[in-house]
C-alpha positions as CSV (number, residue, x, y, z in Angstrom):
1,X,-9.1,16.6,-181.2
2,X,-8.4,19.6,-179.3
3,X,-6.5,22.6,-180.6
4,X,-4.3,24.3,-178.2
5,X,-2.9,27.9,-178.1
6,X,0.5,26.7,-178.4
7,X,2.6,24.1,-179.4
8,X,5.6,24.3,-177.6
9,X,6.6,26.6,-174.0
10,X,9.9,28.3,-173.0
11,X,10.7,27.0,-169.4
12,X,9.9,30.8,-167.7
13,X,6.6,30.8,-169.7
14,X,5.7,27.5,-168.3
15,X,6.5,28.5,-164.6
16,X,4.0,31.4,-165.5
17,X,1.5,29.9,-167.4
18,X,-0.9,26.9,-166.9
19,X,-2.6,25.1,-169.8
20,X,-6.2,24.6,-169.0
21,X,-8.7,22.4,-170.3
22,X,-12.2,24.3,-170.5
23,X,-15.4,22.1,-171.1
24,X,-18.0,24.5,-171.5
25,X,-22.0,24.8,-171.5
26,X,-22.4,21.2,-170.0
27,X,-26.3,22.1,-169.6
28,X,-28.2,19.0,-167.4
29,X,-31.3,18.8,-166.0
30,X,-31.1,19.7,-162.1
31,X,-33.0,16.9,-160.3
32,X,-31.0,14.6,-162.0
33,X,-27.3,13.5,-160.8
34,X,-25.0,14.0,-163.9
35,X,-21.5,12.6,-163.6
36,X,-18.7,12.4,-166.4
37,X,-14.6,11.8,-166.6
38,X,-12.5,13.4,-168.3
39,X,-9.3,11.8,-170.0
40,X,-6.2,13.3,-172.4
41,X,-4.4,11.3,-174.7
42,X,-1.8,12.2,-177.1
43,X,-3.0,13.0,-180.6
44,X,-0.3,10.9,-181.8
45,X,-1.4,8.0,-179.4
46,X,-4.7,7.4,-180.4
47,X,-4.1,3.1,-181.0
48,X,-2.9,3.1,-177.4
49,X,-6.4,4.0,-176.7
50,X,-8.0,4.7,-173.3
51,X,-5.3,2.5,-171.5
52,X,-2.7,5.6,-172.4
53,X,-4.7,8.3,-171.8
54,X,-4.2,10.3,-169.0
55,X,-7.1,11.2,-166.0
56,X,-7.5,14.9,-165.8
57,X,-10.9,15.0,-163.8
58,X,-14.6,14.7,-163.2
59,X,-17.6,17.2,-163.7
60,X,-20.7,15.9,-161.2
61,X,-23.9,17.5,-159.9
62,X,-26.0,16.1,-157.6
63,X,-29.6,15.5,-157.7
64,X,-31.0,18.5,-156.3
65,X,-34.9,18.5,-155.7
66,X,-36.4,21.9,-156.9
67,X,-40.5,23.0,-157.2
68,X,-39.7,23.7,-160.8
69,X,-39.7,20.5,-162.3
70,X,-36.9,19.4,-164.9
71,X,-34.9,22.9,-164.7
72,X,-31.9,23.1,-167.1
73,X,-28.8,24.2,-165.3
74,X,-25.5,25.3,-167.5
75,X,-21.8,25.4,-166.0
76,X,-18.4,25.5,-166.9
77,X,-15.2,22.7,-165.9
78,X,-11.7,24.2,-166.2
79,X,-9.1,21.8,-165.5
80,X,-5.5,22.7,-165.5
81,X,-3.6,20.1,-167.4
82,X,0.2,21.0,-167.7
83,X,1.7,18.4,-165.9
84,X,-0.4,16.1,-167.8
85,X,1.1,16.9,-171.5
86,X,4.5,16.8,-169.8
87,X,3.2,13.0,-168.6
88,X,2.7,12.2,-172.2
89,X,5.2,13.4,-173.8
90,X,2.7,16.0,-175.5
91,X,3.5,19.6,-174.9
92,X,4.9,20.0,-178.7
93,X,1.3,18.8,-180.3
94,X,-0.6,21.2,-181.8
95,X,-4.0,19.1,-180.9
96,X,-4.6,16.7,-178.1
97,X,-7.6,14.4,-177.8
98,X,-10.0,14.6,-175.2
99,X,-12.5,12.1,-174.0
100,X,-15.4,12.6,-172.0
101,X,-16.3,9.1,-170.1
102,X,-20.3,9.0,-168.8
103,X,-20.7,7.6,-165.5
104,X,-24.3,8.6,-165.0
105,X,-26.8,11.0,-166.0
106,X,-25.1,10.7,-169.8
107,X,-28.9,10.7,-171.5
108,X,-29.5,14.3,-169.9
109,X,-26.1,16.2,-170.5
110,X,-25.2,18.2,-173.5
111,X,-21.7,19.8,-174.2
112,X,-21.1,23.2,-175.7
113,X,-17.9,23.0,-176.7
114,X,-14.1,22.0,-175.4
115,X,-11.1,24.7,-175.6
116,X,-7.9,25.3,-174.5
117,X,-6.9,27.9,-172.9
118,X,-3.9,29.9,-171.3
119,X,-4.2,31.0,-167.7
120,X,-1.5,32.8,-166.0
121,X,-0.8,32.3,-162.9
């Protein structure tokens, strides 16, 4: 589960605002392609299970050959995901639940941590 900042937005606050779903310090290893989904549910959903959630998007990195053997790389996803919430009927939750789905590479990715945010537009 997710926190977010807030539980419920007035309608001009919403034309102004985006929600964004931050997924940061995804470290990998850089000759090795890393590839993951990334799926919202409602927190009051949770026995509809992956069927109900709701595709927000994909982190991936290509293999990239490098002389430096195994070299960590860290980055950042950001994912706006108003519309979603509106979708599932979530945007008065407090939480949401967020799943991360490993396509490949999921032995040689770590996560930091998953936020939240505000961004205004």
């Amino acid at each position: 589960m997710v926190k977010r900042p807030k539980k419920s937005w007035k309608e001009r606050e919403k034309e102004e605002e985006e929600e964004v779903l931050v997924i940061e310090g995804i470290e990998f290893e850089r000759e090795l392609g890393v590839k993951f989904d990334v799926y919202i549910n409602d927190k009051d959903d949770v026995v509809g299970g992956p069927s109900k959630a709701e595709f927000a998007g994909s982190f991936v990195s290509v293999a990239h050959k490098d002389k430096h053997k195994y070299k960590k790389m860290k980055a950042d996803l950001r994912l706006g995901i108003s519309e979603l919430l509106e979708d599932l009927g979530a945007e008065d939750d407090e939480h949401v639940l967020v799943t991360l789905v490993p396509k490949f590479g999921k032995w040689h990715v770590t996560v930091g941590g998953i936020t939240v945010e505000e961004f205004h537009k």
